[in-house]
N, C-alpha and C positions, 0 to 999 in steps of 0.2 A: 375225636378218636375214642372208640369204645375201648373198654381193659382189654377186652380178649381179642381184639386187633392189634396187640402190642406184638405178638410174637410173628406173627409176618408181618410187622410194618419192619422190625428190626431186623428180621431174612433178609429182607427185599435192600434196608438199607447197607447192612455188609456188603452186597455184592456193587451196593452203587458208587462204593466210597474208594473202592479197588482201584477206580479211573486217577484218583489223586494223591498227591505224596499225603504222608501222615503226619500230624502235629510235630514240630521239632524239638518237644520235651518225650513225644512217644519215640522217636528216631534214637533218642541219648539213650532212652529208658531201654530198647532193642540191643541198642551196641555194645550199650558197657554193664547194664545191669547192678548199676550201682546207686544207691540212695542217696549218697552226697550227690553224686551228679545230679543226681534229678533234682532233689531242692533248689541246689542253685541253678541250673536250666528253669525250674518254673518261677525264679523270681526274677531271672535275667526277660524271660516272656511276658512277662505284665504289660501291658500296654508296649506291648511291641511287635513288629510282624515277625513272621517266622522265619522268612528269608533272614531278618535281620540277628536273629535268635540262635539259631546254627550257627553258625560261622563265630561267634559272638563265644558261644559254649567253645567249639574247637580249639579258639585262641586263649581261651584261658585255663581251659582244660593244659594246655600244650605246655603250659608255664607250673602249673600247680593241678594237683586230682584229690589232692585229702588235705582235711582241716590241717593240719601243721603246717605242709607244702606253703597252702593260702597264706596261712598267716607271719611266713617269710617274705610275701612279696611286700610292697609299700602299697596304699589304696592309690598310690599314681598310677602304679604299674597294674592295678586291678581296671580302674577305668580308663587305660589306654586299651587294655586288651577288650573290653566289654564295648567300647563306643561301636558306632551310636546306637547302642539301644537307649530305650527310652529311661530317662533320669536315670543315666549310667553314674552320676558324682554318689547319689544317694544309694543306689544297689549296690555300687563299689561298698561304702562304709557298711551297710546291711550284709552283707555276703562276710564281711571280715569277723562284724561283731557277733553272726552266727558261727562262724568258724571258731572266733574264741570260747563260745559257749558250750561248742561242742568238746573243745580240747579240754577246757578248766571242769564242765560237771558230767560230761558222757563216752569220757574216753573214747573220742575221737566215732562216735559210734551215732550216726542219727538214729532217732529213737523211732518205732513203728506204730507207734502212737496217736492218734490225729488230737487228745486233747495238752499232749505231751509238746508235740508241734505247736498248736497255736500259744505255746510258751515262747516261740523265738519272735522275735522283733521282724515284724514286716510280715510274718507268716498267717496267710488266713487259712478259710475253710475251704477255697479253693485247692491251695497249693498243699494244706495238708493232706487233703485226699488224694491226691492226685502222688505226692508220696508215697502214701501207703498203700496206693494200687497199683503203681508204674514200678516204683522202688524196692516193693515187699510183696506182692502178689497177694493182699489181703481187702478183704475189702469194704467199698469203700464208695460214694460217688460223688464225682468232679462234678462241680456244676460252674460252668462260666458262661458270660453272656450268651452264648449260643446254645446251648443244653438251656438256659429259663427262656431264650424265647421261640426255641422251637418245640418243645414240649408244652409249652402256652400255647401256641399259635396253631398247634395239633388238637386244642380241647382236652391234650391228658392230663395237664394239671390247672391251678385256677390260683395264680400265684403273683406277688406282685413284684417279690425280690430274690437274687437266686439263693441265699438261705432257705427260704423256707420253700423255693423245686428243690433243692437238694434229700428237704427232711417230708415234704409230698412225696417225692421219690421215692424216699427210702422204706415209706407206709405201700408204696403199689408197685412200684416197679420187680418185676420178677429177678431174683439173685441173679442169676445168670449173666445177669445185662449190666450190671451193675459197672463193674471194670472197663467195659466196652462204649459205654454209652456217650461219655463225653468225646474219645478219640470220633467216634463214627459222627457225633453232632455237630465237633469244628469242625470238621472236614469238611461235610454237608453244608455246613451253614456258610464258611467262609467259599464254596465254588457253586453251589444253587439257591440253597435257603438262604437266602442274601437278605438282610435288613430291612431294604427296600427294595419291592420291585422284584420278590422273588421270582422264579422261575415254574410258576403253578403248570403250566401249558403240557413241562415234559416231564415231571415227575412223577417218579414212582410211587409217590406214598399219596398221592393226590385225593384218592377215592378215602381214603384215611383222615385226613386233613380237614378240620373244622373253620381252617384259615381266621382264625379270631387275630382282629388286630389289622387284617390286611386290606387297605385300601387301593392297592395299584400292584396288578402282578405281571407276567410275563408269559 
């Protein structure tokens, strides 16, 4: 993909991604508009699907919504409500002892910060950006497995880990897209741009697509 094919490859893919529900830490980040929520919504998602994700978030939301609430319940009662997401024992304890952290140094307040963020235990460069673009409308860009391999697999970046598409990104990708980029590239990648065996045949972005990497499509 050439640079200045980014701004109608990212047209074309707004309108493709409309067909499918949106990430379930973007659905929290929609509803409640709240920056706890969303931290812990993007650690309850880690290695986990989304169907499992939602629902996951609702139930413990329903019990506690702010660090004190949290940190009334027991971590039993954290990971009865989170199972099964994925290594619910360990997010249980990570969700508590960020909660503590937030009560004892930030008055109860996540910070909008992304190097302030990867101060808390368990939090990466993912989940910080995705804070403080879901949570604070600043910005910021998420890069998780599908934003590094489909922005690879497009020819726009030439990257081997998603740290450094995040910080390729952040050198070419136009502001604008910034915020957008990772909802529109799960989406994408978890229902066409598929790992394996994507879907080159019906895509929109195809004429686009340097398809690096790809040995079998559809």
């Amino acid at each position: 993909m050439r640079d200045d094919d980014i701004h109608e490859a990212m047209a074309l893919l707004a309108e493709a991604v409309r067909q499918w529900p949106s990430p379930a830490v973007t659905i929290v980040s929609q509803r409640e508009g709240n920056p706890f929520k969303v931290l812990v919504s993007c650690i309850l998602s880690l290695r986990t699907q989304d169907r499992t994700t939602g629902p996951a978030s609702e139930r413990l939301f329903a019990l506690a919504d702010t660090p004190e609430a949290m940190l009334a319940l027991s971590r039993e009662q954290v990971e009865e409500a989170i199972y099964p997401v994925g290594f619910y024992r360990n997010k249980a304890a990570q969700i508590l002892e960020i909660c503590r952290t937030l009560v004892e140094r930030y008055d109860c307040q996540v910070p909008d910060n992304i190097n302030e963020l990867l101060t808390f235990r368990g939090v990466g460069r993912k989940t910080a950006n995705l804070v403080v673009t879901l949570g604070f409308g600043k910005p910021g860009i998420c890069v998780d497995t599908h934003v590094h391999r489909i922005t690879n697999r497009w020819g726009y970046v030439d990257t081997r880990t998603p740290e450094q598409t995040e910080f390729a990104l952040r050198a070419k990708l136009p502001a604008e897209y910034w915020g957008v980029i990772n909802d529109y590239l799960v989406t994408f990648g978890q229902n066409h741009c598929t790992p394996l065996s994507p879907r080159c045949s019906t895509c929109v972005l195809a004429r686009f697509c340097d398809r690096v990497g790809v040995t079998r499509h559809r």
